[in-house]
N, C-alpha and C positions, 0 to 999 in steps of 0.2 A: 797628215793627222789621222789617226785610227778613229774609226767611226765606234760607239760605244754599243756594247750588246744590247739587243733589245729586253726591255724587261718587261715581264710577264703582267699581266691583268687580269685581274676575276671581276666581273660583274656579278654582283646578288643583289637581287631581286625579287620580290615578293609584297600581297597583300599587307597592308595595316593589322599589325597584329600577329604576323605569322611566326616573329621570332628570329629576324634578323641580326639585334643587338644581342639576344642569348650565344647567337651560335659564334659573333665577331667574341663576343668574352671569352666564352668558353675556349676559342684559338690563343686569342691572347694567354692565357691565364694555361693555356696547357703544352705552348710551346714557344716556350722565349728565346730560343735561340733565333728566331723569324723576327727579319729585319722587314717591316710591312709599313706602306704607307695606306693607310685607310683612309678613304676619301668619301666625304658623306653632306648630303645638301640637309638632312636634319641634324640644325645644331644641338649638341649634346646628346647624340641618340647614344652614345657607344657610352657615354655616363664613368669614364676614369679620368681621375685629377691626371695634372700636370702643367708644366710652366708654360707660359703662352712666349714661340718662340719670335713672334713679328706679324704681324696682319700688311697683307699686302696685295694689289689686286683681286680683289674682293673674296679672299681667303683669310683662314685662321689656321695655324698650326699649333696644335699641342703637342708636346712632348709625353711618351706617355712611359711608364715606372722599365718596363722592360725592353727599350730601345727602338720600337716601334714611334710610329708619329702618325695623330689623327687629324686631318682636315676637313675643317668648314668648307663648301665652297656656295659661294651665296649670289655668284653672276655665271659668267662664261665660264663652262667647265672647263672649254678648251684654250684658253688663257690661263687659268689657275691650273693647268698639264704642263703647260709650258711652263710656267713658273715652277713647280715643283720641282721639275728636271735641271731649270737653271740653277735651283737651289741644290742641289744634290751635284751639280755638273762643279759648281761653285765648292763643295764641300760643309756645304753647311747643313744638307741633311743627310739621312745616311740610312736608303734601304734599297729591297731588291727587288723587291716587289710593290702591285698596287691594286687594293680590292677597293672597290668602288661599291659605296652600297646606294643604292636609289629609292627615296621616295617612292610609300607604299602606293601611294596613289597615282605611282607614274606608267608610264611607258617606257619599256627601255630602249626604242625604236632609236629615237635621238640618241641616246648614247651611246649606245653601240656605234653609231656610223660614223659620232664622232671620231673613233680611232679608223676609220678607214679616209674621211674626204679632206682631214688634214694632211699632208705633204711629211711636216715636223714628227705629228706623232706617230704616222703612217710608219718613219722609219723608226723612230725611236721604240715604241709600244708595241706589242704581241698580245692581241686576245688571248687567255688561257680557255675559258668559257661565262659559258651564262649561266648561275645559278640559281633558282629560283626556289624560295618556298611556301609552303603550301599548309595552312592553316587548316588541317584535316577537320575539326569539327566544323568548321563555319566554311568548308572549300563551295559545297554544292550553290550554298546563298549567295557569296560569292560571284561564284565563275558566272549562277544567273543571273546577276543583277548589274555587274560592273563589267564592262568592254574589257579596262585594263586589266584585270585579272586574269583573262584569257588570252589577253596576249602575252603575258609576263609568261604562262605559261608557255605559249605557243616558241617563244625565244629560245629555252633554257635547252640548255644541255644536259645537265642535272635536277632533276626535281627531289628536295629535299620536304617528306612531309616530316610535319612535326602535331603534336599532341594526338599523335595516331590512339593513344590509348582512353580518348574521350569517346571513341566511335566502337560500333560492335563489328564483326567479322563482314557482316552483310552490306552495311553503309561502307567499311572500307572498298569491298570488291564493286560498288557504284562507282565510288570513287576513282579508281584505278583505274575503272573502265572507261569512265570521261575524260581523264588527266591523257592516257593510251589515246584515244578517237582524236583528242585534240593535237596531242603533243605523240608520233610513235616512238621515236628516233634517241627520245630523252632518256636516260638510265633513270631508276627512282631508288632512292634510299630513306630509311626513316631516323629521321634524328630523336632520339633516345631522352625525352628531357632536356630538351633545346642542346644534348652533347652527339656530336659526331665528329670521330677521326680525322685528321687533317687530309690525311690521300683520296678520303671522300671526295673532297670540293676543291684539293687546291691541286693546282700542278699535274693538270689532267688533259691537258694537251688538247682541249676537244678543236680547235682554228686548225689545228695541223692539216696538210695535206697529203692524210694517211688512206688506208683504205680498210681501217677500223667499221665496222659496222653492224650495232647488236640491237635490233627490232624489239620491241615490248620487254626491254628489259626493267628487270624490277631486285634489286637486293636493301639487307640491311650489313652496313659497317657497325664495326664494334667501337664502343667509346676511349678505349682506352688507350690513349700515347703511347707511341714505341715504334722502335725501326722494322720492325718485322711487316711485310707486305700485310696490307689492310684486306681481312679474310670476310669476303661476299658470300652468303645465303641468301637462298632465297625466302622472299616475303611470304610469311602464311596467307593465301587464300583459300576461299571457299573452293569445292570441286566444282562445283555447278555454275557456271557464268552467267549473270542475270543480266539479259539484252533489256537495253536499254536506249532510246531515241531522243539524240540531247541537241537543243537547237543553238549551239554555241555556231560563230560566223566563221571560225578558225579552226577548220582542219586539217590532218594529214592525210596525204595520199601516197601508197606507196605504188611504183608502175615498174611493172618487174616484165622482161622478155630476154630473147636469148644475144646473139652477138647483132652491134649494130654498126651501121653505114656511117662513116666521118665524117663526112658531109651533110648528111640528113639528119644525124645526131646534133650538129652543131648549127645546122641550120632550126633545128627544133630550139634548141636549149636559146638561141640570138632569139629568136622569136618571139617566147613564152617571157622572157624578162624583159622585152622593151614593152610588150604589151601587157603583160601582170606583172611585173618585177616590185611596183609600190605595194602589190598585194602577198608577196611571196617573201613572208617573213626568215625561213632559213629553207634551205634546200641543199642536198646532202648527194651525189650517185656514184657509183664505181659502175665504170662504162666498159664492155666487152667490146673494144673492135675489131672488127673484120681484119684480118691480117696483121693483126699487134700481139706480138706475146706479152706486151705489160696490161696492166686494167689503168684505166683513163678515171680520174677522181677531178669530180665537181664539187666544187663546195661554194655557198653564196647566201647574202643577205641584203635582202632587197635587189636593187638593180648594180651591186657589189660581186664583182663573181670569180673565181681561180679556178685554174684548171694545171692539172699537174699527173704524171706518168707515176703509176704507184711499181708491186712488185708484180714478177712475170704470175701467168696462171703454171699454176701444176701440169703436167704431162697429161693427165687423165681427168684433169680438175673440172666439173661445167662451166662452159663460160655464159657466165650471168649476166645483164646488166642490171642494175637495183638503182631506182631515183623517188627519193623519198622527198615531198614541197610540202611545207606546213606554210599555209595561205588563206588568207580570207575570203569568203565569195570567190571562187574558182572555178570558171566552166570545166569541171572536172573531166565530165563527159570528151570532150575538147581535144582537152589536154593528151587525155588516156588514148583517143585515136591515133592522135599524132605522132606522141611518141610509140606508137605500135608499128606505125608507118614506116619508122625509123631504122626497126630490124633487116638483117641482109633479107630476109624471104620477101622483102616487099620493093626493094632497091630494083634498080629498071637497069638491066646488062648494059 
């Protein structure tokens, strides 16, 4: 029996308020050819009629006008996954994908892991990414007042602000600055009136075990549907960067050196996640080793981790290692020696 392809997953997530159900319509309503299963624990947030296809394991499915289908799910997510799939396996529902949107006031911590420490959906399911948005006016009140907010960010692979145009140039570049300290790793883009392009968020590959890697990136997508690749600018900031000391519990750290030992690399990386791994929300590195013409790519969340040979370095190319951990309370200090230790100049003949 053929095993069936896995199908893609986007996680969004974001604060109360930040414009989750603008941006799920605006998909909807701007690209119907997308067979989407949306999957949401507030019922009736996505707000489109349709015929109620069977409630079942403490799910709801609607049918929604353009071939899509939106689910309640009100128990075990990972129960009402498996149901989906046997409904879809069965033929009785019909799409290719599954965005999951989460409760503003959640953590995506759990959900996420649900697609790793299931078996079922481990094979079935493929991370796309974590999406997160960000309620530009009310982000700073926010990120200080509520834990979850800063983790949501600290997950995301994408950070999408929205109602950027409530704030002036100055509050944005705070903004950016904190979103950055917190989260580096994450691209940012701003949604245009709860609209942004679908190559923005969807089908962006970010789980892959590539050896993609763009540090404080920041663009905006254009609104407007169409096949033509979706064209990045960057975000207006100020020239002048205003330092700023933000006491969030969740930050990045990036630990950069030259080529390192295989053994003491992996001895480093075993280490750090049996003893921070509940605190080491995503962590990302392309590893230079000693005597390997490919780069060695890490990718992990929480005490979850892959490791996989990416492409050769260039003839003349540096070889870098770059390991970027977005974590909470982090003996950073620690950390940063250890994987220093790690490079060939420190290895014992």
């Amino acid at each position: 029996m053929t095993t069936p392809l896995q199908l893609p997953v986007t996680v969004l997530t974001g604060f109360l308020g930040s414009g989750k159900t603008t941006l799920i319509n605006h998909l909807l309503e701007n690209y119907p050819g997308e067979r989407i299963a949306i999957i949401e624990n507030e019922f009736g947030a996505v707000g489109v009629d349709g015929g109620l296809l069977g409630q079942h394991s403490g799910i709801e499915v609607i049918e929604l006008t353009n071939g899509c289908v939106c689910c309640s799910v009100r128990g075990e997510l990972t129960e009402a996954l498996k149901n989906l799939l046997e409904q879809r396996d069965a033929g009785q529902l019909n799409f290719d994908r599954l965005l999951l949107e989460t409760t503003g006031l959640a953590d995506p911590a759990p959900v996420i892991q649900t697609f790793f420490v299931d078996d079922i959906l481990r094979e079935r399911l493929q991370l796309d990414a974590i999406i997160t948005l960000v309620d530009s006016e009310h982000a700073q009140k926010q990120l200080t007042e509520h834990r979850v907010a800063v983790s949501q960010v600290g997950f995301a692979d994408r950070l999408i602000l929205t109602k950027l145009d409530r704030i002036d140039s100055e509050a944005k570049t705070l903004l950016l600055e904190r979103l950055r300290n917190i989260n580096a790793r994450a691209l940012v883009c701003e949604a245009q009136h709860g609209k942004l392009e679908k190559a923005a968020w969807i089908g962006i590959q970010a789980f892959n075990m590539d050896d993609s890697f763009d540090l404080n990136g920041t663009f905006v997508a254009s609104t407007a549907p169409s096949q033509a690749p979706t064209n990045f600018r960057p975000l207006n900031q100020t020239s002048r960067p205003l330092a700023r000391s933000w006491n969030d519990d969740i930050t990045s750290q990036v630990f950069e050196t030259g080529e390192v030992d295989i053994k003491l690399i992996g001895a480093f990386m075993e280490t750090a996640i049996e003893k921070y791994g509940n605190d080491m929300l995503r962590y990302k590195g392309i590893l230079a080793i000693e005597g390997e013409p490919r780069r060695l790519i890490v990718q992990g969340v929480h005490k979850v981790v892959g490791f996989d040979y990416g492409t050769e370095w260039a003839e003349k190319e540096p070889r870098k290692t770059l390991l970027v951990i977005i974590g909470r309370n982090l003996p950073v200090e620690t950390l940063r020696n250890e994987f220093l230790a790690t490079a060939v100049s420190h290895s014992v003949s």
